[in-house]
Structures are given as structure tokens and as C-alpha cells.
BAZA-498003 format. One record per atom (N, C-alpha, C, O): residue in one letter; x, y, z; residue number from 0; atom name. Coordinates in nm, 3 decimals. Atoms other than C-alpha are relative to their C-alpha. Layout:
<nodes>
+--------+---------+---------+---------+-----+-------+
| residu |    east |   north |      up | num | atome |
+--------+---------+---------+---------+-----+-------+
|      A |       X |       Y |       Z | NUM |    CA |
...
+--------+---------+---------+---------+-----+-------+
</nodes>
This chain:
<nodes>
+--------+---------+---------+---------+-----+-------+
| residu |    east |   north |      up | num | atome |
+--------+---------+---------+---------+-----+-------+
|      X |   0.083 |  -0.119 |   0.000 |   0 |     N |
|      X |   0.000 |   0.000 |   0.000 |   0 |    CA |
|      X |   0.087 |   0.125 |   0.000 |   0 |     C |
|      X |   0.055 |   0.213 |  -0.080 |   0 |     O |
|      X |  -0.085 |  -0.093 |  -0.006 |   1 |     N |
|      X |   0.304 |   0.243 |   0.104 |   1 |    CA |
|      X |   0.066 |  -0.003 |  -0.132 |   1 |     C |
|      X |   0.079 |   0.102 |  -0.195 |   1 |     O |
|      X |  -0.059 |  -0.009 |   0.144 |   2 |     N |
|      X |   0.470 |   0.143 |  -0.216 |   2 |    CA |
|      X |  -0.070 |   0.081 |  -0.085 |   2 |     C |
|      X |  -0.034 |   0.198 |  -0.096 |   2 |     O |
|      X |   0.066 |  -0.059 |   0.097 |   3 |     N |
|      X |   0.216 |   0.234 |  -0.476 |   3 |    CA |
|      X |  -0.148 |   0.039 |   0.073 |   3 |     C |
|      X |  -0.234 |  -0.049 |   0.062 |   3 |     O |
|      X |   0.107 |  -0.044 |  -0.095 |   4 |     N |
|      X |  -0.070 |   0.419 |  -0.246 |   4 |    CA |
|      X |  -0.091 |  -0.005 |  -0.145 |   4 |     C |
|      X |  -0.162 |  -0.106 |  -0.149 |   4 |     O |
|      X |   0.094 |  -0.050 |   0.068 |   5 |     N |
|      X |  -0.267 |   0.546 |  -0.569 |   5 |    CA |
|      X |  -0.022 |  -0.150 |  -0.056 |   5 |     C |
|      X |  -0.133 |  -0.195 |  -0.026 |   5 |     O |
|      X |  -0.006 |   0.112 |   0.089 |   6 |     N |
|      X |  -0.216 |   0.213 |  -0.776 |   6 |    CA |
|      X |  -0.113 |  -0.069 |   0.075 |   6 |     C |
|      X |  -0.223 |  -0.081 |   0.020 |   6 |     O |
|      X |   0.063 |   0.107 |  -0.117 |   7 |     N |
|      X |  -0.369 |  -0.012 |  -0.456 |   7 |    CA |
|      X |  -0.175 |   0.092 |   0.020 |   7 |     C |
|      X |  -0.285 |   0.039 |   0.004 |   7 |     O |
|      X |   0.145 |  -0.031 |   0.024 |   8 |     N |
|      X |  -0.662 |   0.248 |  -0.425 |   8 |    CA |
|      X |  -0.132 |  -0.015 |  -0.116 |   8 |     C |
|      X |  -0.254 |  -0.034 |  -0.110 |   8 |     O |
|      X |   0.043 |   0.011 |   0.122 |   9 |     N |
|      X |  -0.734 |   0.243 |  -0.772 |   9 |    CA |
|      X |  -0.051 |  -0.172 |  -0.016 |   9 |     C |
|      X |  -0.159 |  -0.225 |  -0.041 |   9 |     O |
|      X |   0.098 |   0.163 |   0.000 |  10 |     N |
|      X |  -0.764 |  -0.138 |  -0.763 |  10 |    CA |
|      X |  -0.050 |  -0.037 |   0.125 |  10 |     C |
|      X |  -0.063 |  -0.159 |   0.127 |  10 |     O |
|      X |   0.139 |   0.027 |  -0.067 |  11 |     N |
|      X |  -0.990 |  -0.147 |  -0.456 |  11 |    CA |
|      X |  -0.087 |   0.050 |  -0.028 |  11 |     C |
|      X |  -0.187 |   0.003 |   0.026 |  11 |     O |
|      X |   0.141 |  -0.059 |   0.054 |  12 |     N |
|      X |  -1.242 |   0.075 |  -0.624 |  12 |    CA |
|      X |  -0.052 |  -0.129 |  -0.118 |  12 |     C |
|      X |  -0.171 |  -0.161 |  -0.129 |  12 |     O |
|      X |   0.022 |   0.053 |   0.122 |  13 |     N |
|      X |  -1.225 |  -0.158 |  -0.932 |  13 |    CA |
|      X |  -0.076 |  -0.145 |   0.058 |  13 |     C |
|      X |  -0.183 |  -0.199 |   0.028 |  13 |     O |
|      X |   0.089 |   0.161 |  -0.102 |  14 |     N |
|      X |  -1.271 |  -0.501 |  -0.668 |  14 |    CA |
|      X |  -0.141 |   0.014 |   0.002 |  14 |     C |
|      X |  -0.224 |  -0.054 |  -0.058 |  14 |     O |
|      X |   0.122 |  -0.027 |  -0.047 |  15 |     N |
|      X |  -1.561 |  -0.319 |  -0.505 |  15 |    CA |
|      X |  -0.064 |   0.052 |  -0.089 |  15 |     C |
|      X |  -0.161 |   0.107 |  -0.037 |  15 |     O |
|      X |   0.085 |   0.007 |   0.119 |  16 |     N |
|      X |  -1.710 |  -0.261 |  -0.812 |  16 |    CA |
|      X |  -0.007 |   0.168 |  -0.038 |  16 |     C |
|      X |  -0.073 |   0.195 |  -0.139 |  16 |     O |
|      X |   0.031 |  -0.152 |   0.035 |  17 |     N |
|      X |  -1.699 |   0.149 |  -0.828 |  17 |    CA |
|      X |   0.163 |   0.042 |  -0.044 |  17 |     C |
|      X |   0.248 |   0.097 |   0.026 |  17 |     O |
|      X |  -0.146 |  -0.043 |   0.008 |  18 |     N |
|      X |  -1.380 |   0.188 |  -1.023 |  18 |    CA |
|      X |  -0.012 |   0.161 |  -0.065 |  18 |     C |
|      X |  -0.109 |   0.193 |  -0.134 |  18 |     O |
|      X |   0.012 |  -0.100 |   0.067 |  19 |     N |
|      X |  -1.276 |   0.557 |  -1.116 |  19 |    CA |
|      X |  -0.015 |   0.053 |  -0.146 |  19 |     C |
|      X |   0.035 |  -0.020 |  -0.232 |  19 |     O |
|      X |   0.056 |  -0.071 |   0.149 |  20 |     N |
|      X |  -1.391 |   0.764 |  -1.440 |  20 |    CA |
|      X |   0.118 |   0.049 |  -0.016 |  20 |     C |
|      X |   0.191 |   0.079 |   0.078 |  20 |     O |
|      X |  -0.076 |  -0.057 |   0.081 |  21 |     N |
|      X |  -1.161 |   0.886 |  -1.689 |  21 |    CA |
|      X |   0.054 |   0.156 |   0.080 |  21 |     C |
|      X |   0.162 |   0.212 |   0.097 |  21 |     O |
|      X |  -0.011 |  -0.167 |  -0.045 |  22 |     N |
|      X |  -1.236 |   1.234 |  -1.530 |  22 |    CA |
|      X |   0.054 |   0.006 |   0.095 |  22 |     C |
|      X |   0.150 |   0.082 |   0.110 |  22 |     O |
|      X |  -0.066 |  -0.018 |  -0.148 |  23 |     N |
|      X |  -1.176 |   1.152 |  -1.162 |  23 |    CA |
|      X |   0.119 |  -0.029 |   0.022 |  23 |     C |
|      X |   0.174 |   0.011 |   0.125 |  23 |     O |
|      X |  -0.170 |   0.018 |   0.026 |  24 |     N |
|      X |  -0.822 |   1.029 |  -1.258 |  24 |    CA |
|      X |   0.002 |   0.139 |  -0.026 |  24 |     C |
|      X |   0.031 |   0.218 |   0.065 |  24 |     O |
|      X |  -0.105 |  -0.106 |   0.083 |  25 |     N |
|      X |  -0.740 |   1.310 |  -1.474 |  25 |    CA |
|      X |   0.002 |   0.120 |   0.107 |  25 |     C |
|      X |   0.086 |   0.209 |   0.121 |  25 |     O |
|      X |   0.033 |  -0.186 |  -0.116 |  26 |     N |
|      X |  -0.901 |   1.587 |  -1.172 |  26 |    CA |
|      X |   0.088 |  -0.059 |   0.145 |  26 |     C |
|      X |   0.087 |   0.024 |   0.235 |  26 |     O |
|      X |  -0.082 |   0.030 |  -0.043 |  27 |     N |
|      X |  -0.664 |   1.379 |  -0.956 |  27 |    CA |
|      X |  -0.067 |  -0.056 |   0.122 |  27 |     C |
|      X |   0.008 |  -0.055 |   0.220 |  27 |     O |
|      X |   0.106 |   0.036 |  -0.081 |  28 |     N |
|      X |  -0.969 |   1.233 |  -0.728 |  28 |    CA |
|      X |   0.080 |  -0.102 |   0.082 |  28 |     C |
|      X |   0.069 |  -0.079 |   0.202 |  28 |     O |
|      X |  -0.074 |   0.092 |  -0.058 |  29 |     N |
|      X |  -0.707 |   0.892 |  -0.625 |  29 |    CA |
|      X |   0.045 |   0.110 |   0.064 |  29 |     C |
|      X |  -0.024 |   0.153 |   0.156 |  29 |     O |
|      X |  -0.163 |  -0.082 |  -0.092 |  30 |     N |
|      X |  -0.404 |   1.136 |  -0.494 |  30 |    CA |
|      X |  -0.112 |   0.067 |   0.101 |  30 |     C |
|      X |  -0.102 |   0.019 |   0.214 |  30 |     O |
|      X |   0.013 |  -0.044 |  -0.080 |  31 |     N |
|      X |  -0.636 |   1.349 |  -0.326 |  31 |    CA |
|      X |  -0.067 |  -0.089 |   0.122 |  31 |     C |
|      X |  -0.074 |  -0.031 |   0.230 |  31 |     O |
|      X |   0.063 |   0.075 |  -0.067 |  32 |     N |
|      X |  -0.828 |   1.021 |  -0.146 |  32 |    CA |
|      X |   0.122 |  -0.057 |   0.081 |  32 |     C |
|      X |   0.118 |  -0.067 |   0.203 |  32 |     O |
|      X |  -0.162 |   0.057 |  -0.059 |  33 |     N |
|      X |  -0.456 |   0.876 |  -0.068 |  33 |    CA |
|      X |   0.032 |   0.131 |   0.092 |  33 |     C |
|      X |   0.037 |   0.106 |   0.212 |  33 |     O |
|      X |  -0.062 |  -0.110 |  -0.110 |  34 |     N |
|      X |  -0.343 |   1.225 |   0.105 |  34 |    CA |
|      X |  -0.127 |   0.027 |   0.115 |  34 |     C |
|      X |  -0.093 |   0.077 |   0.222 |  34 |     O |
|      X |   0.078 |  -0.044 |  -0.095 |  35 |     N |
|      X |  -0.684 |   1.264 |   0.293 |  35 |    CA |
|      X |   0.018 |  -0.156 |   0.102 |  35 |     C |
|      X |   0.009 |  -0.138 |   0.223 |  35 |     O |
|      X |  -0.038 |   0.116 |  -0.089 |  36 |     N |
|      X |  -0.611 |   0.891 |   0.451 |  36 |    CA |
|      X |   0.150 |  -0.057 |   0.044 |  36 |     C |
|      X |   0.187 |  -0.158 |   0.103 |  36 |     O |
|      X |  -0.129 |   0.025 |  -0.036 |  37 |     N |
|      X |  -0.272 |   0.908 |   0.481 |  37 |    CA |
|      X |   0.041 |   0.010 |   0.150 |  37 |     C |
|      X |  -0.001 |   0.115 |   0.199 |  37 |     O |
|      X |   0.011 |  -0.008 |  -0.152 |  38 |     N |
|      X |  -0.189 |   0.865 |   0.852 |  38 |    CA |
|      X |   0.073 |   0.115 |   0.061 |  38 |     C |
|      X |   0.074 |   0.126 |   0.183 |  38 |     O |
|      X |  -0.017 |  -0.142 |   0.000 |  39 |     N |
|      X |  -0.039 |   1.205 |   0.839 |  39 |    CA |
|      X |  -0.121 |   0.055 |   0.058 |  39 |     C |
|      X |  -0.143 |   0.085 |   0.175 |  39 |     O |
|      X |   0.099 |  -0.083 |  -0.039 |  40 |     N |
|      X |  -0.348 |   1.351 |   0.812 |  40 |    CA |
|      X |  -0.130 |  -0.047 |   0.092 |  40 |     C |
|      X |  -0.201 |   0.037 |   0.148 |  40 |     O |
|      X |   0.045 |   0.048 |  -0.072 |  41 |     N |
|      X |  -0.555 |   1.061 |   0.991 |  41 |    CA |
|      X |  -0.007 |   0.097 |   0.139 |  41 |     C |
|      X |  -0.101 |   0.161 |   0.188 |  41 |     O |
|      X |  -0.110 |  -0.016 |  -0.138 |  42 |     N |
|      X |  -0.305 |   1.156 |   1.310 |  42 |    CA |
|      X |  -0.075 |   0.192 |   0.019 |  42 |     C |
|      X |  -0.088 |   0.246 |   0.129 |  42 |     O |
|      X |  -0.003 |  -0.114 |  -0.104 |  43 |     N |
|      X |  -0.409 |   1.520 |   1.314 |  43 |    CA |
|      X |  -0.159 |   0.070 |  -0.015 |  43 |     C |
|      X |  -0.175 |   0.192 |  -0.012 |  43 |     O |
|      X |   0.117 |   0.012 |   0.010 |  44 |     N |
|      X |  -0.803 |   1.476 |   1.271 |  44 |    CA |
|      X |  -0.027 |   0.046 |   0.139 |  44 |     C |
|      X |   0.057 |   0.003 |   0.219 |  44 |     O |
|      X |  -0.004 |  -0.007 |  -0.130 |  45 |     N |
|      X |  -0.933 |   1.615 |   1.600 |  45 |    CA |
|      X |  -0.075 |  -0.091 |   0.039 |  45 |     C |
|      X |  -0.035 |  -0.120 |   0.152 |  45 |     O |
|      X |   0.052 |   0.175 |  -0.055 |  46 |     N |
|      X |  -1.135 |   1.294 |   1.670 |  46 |    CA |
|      X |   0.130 |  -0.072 |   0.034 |  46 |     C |
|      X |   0.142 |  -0.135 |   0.139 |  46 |     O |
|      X |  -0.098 |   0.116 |  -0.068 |  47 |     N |
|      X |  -0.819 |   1.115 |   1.691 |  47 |    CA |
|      X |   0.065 |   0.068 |   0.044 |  47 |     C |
|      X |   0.163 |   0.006 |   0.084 |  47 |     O |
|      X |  -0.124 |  -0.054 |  -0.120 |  48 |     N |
|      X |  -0.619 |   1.370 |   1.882 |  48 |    CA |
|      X |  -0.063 |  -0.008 |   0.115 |  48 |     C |
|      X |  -0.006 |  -0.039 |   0.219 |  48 |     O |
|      X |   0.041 |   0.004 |  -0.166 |  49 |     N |
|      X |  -0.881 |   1.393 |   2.152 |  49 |    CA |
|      X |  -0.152 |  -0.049 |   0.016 |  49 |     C |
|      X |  -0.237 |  -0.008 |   0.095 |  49 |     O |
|      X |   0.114 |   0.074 |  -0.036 |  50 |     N |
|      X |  -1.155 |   1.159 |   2.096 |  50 |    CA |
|      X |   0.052 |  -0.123 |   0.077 |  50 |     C |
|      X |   0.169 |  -0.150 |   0.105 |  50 |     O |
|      X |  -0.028 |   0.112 |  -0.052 |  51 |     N |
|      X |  -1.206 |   0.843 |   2.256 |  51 |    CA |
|      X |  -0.100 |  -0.111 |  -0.077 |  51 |     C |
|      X |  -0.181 |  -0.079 |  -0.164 |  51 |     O |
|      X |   0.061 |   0.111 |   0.002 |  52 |     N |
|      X |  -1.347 |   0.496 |   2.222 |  52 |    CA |
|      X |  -0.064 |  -0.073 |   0.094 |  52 |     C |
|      X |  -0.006 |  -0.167 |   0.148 |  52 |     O |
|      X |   0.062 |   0.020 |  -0.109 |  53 |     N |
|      X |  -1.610 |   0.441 |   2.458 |  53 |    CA |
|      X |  -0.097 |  -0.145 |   0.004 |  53 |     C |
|      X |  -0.202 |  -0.131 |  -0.058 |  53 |     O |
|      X |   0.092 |   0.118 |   0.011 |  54 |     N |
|      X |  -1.782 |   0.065 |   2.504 |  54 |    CA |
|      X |   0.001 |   0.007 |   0.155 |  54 |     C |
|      X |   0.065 |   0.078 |   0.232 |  54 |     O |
|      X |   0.050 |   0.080 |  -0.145 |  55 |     N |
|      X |  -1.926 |  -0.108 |   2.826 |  55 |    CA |
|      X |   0.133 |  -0.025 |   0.089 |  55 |     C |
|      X |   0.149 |   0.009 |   0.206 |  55 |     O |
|      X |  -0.125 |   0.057 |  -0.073 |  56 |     N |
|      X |  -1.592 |  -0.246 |   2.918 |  56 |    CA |
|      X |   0.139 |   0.068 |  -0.038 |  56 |     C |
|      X |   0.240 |   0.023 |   0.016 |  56 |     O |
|      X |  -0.105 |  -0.051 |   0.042 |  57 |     N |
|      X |  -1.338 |  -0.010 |   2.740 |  57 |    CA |
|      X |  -0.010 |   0.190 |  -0.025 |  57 |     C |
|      X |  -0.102 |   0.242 |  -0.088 |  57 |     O |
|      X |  -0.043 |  -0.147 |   0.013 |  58 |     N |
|      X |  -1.229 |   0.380 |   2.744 |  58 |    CA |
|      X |   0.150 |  -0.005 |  -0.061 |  58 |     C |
|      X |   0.243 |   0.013 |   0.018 |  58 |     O |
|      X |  -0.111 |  -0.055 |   0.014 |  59 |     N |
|      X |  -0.943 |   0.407 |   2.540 |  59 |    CA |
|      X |   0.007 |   0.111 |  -0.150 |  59 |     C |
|      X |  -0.055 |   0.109 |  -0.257 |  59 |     O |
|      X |  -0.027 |  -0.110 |   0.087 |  60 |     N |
|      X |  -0.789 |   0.731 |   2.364 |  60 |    CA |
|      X |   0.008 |  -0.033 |  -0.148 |  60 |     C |
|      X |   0.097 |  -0.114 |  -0.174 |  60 |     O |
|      X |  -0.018 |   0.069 |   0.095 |  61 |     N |
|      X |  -0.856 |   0.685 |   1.986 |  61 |    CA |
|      X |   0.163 |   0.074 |  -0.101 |  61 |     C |
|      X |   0.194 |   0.055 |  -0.218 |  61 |     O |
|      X |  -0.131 |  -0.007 |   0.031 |  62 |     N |
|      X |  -0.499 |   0.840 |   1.951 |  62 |    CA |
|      X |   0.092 |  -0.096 |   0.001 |  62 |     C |
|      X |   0.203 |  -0.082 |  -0.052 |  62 |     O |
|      X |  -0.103 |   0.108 |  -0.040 |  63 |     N |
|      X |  -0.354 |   0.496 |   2.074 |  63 |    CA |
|      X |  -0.045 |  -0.053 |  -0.137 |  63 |     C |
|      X |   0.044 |  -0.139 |  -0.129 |  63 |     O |
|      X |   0.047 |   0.047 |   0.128 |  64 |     N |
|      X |  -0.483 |   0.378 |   1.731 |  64 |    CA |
|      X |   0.108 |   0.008 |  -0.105 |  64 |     C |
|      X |   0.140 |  -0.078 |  -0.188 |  64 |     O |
|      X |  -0.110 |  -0.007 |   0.068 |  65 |     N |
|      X |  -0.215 |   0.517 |   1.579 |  65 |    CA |
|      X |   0.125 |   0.008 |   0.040 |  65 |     C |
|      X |   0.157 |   0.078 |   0.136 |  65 |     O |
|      X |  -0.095 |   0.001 |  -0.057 |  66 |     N |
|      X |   0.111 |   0.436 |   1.590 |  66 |    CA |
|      X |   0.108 |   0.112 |  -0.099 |  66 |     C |
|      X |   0.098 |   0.233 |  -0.118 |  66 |     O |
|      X |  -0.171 |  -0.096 |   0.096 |  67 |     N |
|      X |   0.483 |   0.554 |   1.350 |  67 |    CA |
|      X |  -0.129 |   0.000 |  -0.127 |  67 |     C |
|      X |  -0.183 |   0.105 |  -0.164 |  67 |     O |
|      X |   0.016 |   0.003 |   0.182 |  68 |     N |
|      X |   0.309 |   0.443 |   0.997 |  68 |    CA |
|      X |   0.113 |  -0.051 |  -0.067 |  68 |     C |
|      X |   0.111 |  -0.059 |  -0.189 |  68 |     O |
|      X |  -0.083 |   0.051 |   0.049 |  69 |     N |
|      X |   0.603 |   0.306 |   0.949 |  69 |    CA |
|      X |  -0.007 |  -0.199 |  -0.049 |  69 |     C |
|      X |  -0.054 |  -0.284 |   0.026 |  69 |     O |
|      X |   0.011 |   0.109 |   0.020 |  70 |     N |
|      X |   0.647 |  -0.030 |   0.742 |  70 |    CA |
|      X |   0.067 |  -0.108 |   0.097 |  70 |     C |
|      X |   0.144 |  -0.052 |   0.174 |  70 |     O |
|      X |  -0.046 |   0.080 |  -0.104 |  71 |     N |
|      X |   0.753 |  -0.339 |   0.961 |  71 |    CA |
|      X |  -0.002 |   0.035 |   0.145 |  71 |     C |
|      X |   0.044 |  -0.041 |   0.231 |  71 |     O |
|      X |  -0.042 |  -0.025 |  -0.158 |  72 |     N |
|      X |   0.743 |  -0.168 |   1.288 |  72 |    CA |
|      X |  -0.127 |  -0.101 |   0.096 |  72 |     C |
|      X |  -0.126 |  -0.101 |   0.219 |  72 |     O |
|      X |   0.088 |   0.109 |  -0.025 |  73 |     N |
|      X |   0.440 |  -0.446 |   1.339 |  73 |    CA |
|      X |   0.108 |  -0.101 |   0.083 |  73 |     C |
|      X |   0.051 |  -0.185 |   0.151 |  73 |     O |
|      X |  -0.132 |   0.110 |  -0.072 |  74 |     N |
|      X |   0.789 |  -0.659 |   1.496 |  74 |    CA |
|      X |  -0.018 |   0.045 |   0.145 |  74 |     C |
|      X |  -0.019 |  -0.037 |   0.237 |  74 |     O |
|      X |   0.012 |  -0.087 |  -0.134 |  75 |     N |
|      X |   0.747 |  -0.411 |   1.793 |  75 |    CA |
|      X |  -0.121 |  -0.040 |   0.104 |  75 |     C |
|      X |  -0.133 |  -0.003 |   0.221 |  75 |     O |
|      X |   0.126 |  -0.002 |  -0.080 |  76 |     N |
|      X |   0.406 |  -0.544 |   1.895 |  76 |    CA |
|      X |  -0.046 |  -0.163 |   0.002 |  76 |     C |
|      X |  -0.093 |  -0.218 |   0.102 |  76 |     O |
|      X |   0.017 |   0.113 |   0.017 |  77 |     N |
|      X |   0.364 |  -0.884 |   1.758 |  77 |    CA |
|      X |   0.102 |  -0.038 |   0.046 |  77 |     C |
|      X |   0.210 |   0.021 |   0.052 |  77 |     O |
|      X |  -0.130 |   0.140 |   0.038 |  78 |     N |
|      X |   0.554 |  -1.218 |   1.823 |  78 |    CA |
|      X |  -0.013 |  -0.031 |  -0.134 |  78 |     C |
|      X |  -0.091 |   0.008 |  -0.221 |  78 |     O |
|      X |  -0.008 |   0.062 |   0.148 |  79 |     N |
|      X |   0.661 |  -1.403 |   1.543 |  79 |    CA |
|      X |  -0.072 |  -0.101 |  -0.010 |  79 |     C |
|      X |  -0.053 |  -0.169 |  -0.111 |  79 |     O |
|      X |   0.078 |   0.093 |   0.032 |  80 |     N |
|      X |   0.395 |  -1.647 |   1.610 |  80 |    CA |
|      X |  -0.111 |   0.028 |  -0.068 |  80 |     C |
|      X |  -0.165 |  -0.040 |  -0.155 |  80 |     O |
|      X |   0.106 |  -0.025 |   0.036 |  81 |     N |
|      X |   0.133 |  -1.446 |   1.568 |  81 |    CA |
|      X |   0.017 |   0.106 |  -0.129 |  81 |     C |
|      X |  -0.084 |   0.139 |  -0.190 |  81 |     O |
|      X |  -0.032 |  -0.042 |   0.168 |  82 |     N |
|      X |   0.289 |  -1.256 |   1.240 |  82 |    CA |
|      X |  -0.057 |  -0.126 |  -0.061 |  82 |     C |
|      X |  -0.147 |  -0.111 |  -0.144 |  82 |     O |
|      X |   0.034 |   0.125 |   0.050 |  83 |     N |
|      X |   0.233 |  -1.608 |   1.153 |  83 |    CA |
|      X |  -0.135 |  -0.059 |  -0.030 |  83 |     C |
|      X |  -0.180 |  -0.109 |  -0.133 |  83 |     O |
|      X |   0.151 |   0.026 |   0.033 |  84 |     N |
|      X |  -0.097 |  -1.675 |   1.195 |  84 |    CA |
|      X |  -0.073 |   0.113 |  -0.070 |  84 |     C |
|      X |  -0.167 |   0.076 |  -0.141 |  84 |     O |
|      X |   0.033 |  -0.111 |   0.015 |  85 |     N |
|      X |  -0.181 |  -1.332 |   1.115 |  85 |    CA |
|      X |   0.013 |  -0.021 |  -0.175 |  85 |     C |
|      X |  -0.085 |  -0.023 |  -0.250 |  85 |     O |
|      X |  -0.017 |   0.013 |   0.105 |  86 |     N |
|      X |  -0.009 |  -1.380 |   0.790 |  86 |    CA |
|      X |  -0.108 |  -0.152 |  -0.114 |  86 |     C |
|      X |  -0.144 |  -0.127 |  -0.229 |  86 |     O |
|      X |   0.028 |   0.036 |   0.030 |  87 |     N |
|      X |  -0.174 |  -1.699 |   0.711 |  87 |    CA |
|      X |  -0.190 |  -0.013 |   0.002 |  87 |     C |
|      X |  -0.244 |  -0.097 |  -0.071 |  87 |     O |
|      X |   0.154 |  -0.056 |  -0.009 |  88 |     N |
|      X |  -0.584 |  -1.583 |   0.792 |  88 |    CA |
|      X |   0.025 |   0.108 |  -0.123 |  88 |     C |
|      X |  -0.072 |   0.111 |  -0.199 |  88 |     O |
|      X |   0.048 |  -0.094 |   0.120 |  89 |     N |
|      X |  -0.494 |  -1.288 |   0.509 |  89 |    CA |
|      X |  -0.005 |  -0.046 |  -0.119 |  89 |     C |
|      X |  -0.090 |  -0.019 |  -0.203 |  89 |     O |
|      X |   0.027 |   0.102 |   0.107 |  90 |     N |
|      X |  -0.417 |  -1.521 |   0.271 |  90 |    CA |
|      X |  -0.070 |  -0.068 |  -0.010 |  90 |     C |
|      X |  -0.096 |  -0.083 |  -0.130 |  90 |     O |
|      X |   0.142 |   0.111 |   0.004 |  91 |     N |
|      X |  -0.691 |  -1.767 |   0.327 |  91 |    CA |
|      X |  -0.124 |   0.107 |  -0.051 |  91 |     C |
|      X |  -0.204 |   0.081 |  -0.141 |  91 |     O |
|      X |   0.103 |  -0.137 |   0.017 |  92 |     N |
|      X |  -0.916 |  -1.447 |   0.305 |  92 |    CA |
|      X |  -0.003 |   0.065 |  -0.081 |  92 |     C |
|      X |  -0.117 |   0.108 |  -0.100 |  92 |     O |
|      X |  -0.010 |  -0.039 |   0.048 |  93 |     N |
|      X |  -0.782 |  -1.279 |   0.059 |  93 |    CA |
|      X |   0.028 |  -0.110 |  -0.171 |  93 |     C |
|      X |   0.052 |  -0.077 |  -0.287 |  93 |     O |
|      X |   0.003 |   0.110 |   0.152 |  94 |     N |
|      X |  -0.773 |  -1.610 |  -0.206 |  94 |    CA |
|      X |  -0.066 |  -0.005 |  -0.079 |  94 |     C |
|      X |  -0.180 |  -0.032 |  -0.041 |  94 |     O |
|      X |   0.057 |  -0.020 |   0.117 |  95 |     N |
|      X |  -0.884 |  -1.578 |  -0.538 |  95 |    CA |
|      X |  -0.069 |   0.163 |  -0.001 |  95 |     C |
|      X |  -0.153 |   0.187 |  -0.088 |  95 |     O |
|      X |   0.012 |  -0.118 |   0.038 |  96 |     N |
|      X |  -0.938 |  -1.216 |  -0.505 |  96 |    CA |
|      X |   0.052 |   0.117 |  -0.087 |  96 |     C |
|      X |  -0.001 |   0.212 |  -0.143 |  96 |     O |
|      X |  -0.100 |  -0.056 |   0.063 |  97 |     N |
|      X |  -0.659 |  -1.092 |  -0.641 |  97 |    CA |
|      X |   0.047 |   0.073 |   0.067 |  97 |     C |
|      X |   0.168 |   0.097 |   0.063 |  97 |     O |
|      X |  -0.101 |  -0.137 |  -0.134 |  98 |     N |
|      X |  -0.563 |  -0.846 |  -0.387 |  98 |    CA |
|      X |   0.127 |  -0.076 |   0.099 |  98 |     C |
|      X |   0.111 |  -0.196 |   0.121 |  98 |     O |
|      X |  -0.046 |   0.117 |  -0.055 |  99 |     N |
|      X |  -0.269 |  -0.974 |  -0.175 |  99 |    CA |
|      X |   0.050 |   0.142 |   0.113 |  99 |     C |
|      X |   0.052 |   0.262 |   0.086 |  99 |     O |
|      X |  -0.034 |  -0.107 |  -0.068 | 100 |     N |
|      X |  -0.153 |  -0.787 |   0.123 | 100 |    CA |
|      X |   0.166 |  -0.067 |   0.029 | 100 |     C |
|      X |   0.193 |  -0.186 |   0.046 | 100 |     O |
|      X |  -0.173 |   0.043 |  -0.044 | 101 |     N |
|      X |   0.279 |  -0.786 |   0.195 | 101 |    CA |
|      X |   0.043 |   0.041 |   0.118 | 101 |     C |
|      X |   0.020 |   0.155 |   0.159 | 101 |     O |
|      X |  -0.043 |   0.002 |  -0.177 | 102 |     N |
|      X |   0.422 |  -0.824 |   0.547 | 102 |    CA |
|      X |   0.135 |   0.037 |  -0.068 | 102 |     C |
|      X |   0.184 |  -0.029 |  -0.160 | 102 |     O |
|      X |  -0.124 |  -0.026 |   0.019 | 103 |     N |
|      X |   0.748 |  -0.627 |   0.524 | 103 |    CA |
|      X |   0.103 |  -0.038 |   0.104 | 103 |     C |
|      X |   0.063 |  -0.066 |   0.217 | 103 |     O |
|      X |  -0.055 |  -0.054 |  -0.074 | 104 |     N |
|      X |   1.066 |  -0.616 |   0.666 | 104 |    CA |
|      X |   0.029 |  -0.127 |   0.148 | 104 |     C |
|      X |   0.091 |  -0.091 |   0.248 | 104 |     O |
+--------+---------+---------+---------+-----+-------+
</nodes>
């Protein structure tokens, strides 16, 4: 997704069946959907600077949501068991779709 942000959006519109028009390319509709979700701008949404996540059994800040954005830093939080399983539920899930998601790093 960090590699080619626009490319990967462009073919989840096309999966989910609403792929972009000639026009909304050319008026640059991808780039600007990629920079409004970029965790840049996620990160300084005021919902996630000073909202929360409120259930029955949980209060937490929906700033903890985000972490660097950085690729691989998933090593920091996971074991390598559960990269493992983790890795093998996206693939089962993601089979014959064509989409594939890549664990970096």
C-alpha cells in the first residue's frame, strides 16, 4: 500500500465494483483520497487527537490507534507467532481475489 498508495486504491475501487472515471483520474480524485487517509493527516483529525473509544468495558484514547506508519514496525508489537498466523488468515481471506496484502521487513 506504502509502495504504490494510488495504484492499490485504484484497484480497490475496481474489486468493489466502483472503479474511477476517466475524469476523476485526470481531476486527480485517487491522490487526493490517498493524502486525505494518509496517517499524516488521519493523526491530526481532532477525533483522533482527543476523541475516545467508549464501550461497556473499554475507554481508550482513539490516539492509541495510531502508531509511526512506518512499514515493519508491526515486529514491535507482535511475536513471530502471531505474524504467523496473522499472515496466514490474510491469505486464506484474501484467495482468489486478487488483492494480496505484503508483510514487510
Amino acid at each position: 500500500m506504502k509502495e504504490n498508495t494510488v495504484g492499490e486504491i485504484k484497484k480497490m475501487a475496481e474489486f468493489m465494483g466502483f472503479p474511477f472515471s476517466v475524469e476523476e483520474e485526470k481531476a486527480g480524485a485517487i491522490e487526493e483520497i490517498a493524502q486525505f487517509f494518509s496517517l499524516s493527516s488521519l493523526k491530526n483529525l481532532e477525533v483522533n487527537k482527543n476523541g475516545a473509544l467508549k464501550t461497556v468495558s473499554c475507554y481508550r484514547p482513539t490516539k492509541s490507534f495510531f502508531r509511526k506508519g512506518e512499514a515493519g514496525d508491526y515486529v514491535n508489537f507482535l511475536s513471530p507467532e502471531a505474524v504467523e498466523r496473522f499472515s496466514k488468515i490474510v491469505e486464506e481471506k484474501l484467495k482468489g481475489s486478487g488483492l494480496t496484502f505484503k508483510m514487510c521487513c
